[in-house]
C-alpha beads as a LAMMPS data file, in Angstrom:
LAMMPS data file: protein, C-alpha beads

113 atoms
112 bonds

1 atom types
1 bond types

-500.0 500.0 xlo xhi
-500.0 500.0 ylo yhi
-500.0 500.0 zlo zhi

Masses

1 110.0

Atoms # bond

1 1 1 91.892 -166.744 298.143
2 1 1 95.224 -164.893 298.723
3 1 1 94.098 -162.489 295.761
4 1 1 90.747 -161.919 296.467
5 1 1 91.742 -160.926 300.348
6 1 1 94.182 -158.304 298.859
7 1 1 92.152 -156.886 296.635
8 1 1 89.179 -156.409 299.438
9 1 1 91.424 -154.799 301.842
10 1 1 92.586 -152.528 298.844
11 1 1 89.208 -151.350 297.832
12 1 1 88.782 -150.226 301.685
13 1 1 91.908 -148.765 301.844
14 1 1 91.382 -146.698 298.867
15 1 1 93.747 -148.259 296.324
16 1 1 93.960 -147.010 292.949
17 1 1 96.690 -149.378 291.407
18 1 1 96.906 -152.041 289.311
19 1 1 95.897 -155.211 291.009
20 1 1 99.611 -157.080 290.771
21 1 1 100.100 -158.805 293.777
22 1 1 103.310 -157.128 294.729
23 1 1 101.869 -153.737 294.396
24 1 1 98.759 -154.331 296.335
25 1 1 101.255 -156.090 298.993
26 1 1 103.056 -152.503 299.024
27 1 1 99.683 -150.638 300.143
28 1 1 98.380 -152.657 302.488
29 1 1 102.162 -152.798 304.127
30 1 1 101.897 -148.560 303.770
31 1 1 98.545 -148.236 305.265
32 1 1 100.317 -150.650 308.354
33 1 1 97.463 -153.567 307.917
34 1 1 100.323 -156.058 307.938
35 1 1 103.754 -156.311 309.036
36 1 1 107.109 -156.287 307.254
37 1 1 107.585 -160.052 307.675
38 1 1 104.207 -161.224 306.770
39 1 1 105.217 -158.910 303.441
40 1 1 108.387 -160.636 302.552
41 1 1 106.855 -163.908 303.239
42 1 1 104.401 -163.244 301.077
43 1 1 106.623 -161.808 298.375
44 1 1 108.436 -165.218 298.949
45 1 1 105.143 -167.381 298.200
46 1 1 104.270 -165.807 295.179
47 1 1 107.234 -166.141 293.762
48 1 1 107.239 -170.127 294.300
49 1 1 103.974 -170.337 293.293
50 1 1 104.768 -168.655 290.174
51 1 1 107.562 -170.798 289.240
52 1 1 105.195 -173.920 289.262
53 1 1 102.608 -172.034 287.395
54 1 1 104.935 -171.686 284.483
55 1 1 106.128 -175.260 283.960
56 1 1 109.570 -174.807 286.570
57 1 1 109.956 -177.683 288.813
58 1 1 109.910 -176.529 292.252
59 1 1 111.839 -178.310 295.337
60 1 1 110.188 -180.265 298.010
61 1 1 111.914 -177.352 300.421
62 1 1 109.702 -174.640 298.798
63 1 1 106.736 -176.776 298.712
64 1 1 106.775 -177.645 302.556
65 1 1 107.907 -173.410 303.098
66 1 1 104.660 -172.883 300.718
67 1 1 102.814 -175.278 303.076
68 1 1 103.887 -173.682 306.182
69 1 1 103.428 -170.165 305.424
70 1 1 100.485 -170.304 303.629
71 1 1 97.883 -170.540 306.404
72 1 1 99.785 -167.705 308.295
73 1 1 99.804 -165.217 305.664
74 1 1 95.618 -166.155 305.284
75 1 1 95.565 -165.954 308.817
76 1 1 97.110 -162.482 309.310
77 1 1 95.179 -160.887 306.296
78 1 1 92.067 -161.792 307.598
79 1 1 93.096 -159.952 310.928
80 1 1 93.441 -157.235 308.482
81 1 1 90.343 -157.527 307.253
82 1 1 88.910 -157.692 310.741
83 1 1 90.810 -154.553 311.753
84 1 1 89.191 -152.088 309.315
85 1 1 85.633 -150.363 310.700
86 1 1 83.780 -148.883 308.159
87 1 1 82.395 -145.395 309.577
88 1 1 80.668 -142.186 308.657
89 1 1 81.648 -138.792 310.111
90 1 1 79.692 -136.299 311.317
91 1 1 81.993 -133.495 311.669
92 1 1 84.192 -133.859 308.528
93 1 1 82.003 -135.924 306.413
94 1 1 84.466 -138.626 305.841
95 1 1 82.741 -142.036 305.300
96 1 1 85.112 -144.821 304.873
97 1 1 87.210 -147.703 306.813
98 1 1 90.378 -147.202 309.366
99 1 1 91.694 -149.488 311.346
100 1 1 91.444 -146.604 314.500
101 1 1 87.948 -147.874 315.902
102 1 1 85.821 -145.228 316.890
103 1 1 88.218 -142.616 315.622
104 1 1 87.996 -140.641 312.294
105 1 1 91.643 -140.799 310.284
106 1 1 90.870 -137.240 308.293
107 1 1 89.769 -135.079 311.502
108 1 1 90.302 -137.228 314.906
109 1 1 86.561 -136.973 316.089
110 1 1 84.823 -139.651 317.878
111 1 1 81.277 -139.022 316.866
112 1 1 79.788 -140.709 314.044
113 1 1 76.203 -141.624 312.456

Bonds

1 1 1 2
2 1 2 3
3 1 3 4
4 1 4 5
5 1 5 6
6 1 6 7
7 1 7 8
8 1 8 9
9 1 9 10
10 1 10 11
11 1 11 12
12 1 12 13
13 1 13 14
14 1 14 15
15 1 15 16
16 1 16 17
17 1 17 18
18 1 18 19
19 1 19 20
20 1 20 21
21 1 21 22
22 1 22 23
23 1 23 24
24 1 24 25
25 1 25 26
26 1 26 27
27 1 27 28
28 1 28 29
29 1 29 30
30 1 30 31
31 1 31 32
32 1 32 33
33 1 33 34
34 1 34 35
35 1 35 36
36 1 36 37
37 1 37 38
38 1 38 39
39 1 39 40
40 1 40 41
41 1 41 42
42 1 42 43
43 1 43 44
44 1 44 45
45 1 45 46
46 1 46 47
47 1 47 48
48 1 48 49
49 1 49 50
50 1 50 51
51 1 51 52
52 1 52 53
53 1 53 54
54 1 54 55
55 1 55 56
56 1 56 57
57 1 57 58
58 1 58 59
59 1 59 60
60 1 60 61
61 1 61 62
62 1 62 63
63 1 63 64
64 1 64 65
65 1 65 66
66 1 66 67
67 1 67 68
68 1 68 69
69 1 69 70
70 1 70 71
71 1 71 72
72 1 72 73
73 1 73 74
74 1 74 75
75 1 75 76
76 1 76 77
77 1 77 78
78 1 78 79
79 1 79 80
80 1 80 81
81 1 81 82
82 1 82 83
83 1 83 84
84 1 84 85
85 1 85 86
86 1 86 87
87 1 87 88
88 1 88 89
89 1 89 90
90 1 90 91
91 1 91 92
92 1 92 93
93 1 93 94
94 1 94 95
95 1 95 96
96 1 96 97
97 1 97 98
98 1 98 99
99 1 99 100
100 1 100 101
101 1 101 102
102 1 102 103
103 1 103 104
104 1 104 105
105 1 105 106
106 1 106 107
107 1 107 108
108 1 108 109
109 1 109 110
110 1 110 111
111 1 111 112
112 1 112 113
């Protein structure tokens, strides 16, 4: 679920990278959709969810911090998703998502079709 939220809000944002977790975490975190704590945290889970993926025992400390932290992260991505507003404009043709409702990102106009 974690992936698949990433990788939406990367296709909106117009993300041309590989789709490694880490690097998608870096765009989003450029195009300001999440904060610098829900980043690291993030960075954080990953890497103890990798560790049990390859065979590592992993401590009941970074299971219950896995537990914890989960739901935020979800929880804050999908107010990312929730912040981008797909829009089409008039005056410089650009037709795409920003998280500015109402207000184009490539010309500042507040017209649209």
């Amino acid at each position: 679920r974690l992936e698949k939220i990433l990788i939406d809000l990367c296709e909106k944002t117009d993300y041309k990278g590989s789709r490694n977790v880490p690097n998608m975490l870096q765009h989003i975190l450029r195009c300001q959709l999440i904060s610098y704590d829900i980043y690291n945290l993030t960075l954080q889970l990953i890497k103890i969810a990798n560790r049990g993926v390859h065979g590592e025992i992993v401590d009941n400390e970074y299971l219950s911090f896995s537990e914890k932290t989960y739901p935020v992260i979800i929880s804050k991505l999908e107010e990312a998703q929730s912040n981008l507003h797909y829009l089409r404009c008039r005056k410089c043709g650009f037709a795409g998502y920003t998280t500015q409702d109402g207000v184009c990102p490539k010309c500042g106009e507040y017209e649209f079709e």
